[in-house]
C-alpha positions in Angstrom: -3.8 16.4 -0.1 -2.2 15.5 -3.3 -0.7 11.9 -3.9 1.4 13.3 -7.3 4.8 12.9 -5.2 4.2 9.7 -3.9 7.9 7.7 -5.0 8.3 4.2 -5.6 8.7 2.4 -2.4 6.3 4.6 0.0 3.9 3.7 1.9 0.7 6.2 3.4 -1.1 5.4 6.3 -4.8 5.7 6.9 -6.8 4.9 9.7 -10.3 4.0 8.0 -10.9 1.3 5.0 -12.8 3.2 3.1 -9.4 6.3 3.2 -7.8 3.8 2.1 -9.6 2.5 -0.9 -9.5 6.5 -1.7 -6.2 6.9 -1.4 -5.4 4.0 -3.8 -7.8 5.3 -6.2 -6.6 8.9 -5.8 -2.6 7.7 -6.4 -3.6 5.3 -9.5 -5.4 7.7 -11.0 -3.1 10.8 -10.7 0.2 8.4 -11.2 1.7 5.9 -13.3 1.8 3.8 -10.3 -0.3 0.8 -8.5 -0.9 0.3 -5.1 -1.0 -2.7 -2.9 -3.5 -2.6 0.6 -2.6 -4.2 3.7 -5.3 -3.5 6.9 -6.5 -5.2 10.1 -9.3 -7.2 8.8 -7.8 -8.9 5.9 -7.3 -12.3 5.9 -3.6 -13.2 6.3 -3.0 -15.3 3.3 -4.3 -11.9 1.3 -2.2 -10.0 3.3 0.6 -11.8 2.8 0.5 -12.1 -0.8 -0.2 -7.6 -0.8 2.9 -7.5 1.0 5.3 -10.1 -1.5 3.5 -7.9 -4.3 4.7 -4.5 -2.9 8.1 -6.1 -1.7 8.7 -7.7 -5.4 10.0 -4.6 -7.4 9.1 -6.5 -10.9 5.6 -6.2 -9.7 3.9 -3.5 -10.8 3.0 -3.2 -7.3 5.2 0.2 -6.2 2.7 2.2 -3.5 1.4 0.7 -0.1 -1.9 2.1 1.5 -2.1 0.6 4.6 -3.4 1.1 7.9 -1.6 0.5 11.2 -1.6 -3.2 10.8 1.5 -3.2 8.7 3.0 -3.6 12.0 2.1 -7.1 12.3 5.1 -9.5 11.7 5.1 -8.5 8.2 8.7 -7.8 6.3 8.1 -4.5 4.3 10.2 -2.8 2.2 9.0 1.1 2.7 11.8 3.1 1.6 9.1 6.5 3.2 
């Protein structure tokens, strides 16, 4: 699929590291935008941080790939 109409604010969901890394790369390449990654295996201090970056809108930081750990007791901002 196409990552052109990704917003500010959304965050896509993949269930493998290495979608994920494509996905980013896909989205920065075909947008204006960045992305921040949040998945299972990353250490909390780094996920923390990703999440801050995607939740601070002076950033830079306006796409979230993720997998399903973004439901672990962080505070997101997705708007979709």
């Amino acid at each position: 699929g196409s990552y052109r109409n990704v917003k500010p604010g959304d965050c896509i969901v993949a269930f493998s590291r290495n979608d994920i890394f494509a996905i980013k790369r896909e989205i920065e390449e075909s947008t204006k935008y960045k992305c921040c990654v949040i998945y299972g295996s990353l250490p909390p201090e780094t996920r923390t941080e990703q999440a801050r970056l995607f939740n601070d809108q002076d950033s830079g930081y306006d796409i979230l790939v993720a997998s399903d750990a973004i439901g672990m007791g962080l505070n997101l901002s997705i708007r979709r």
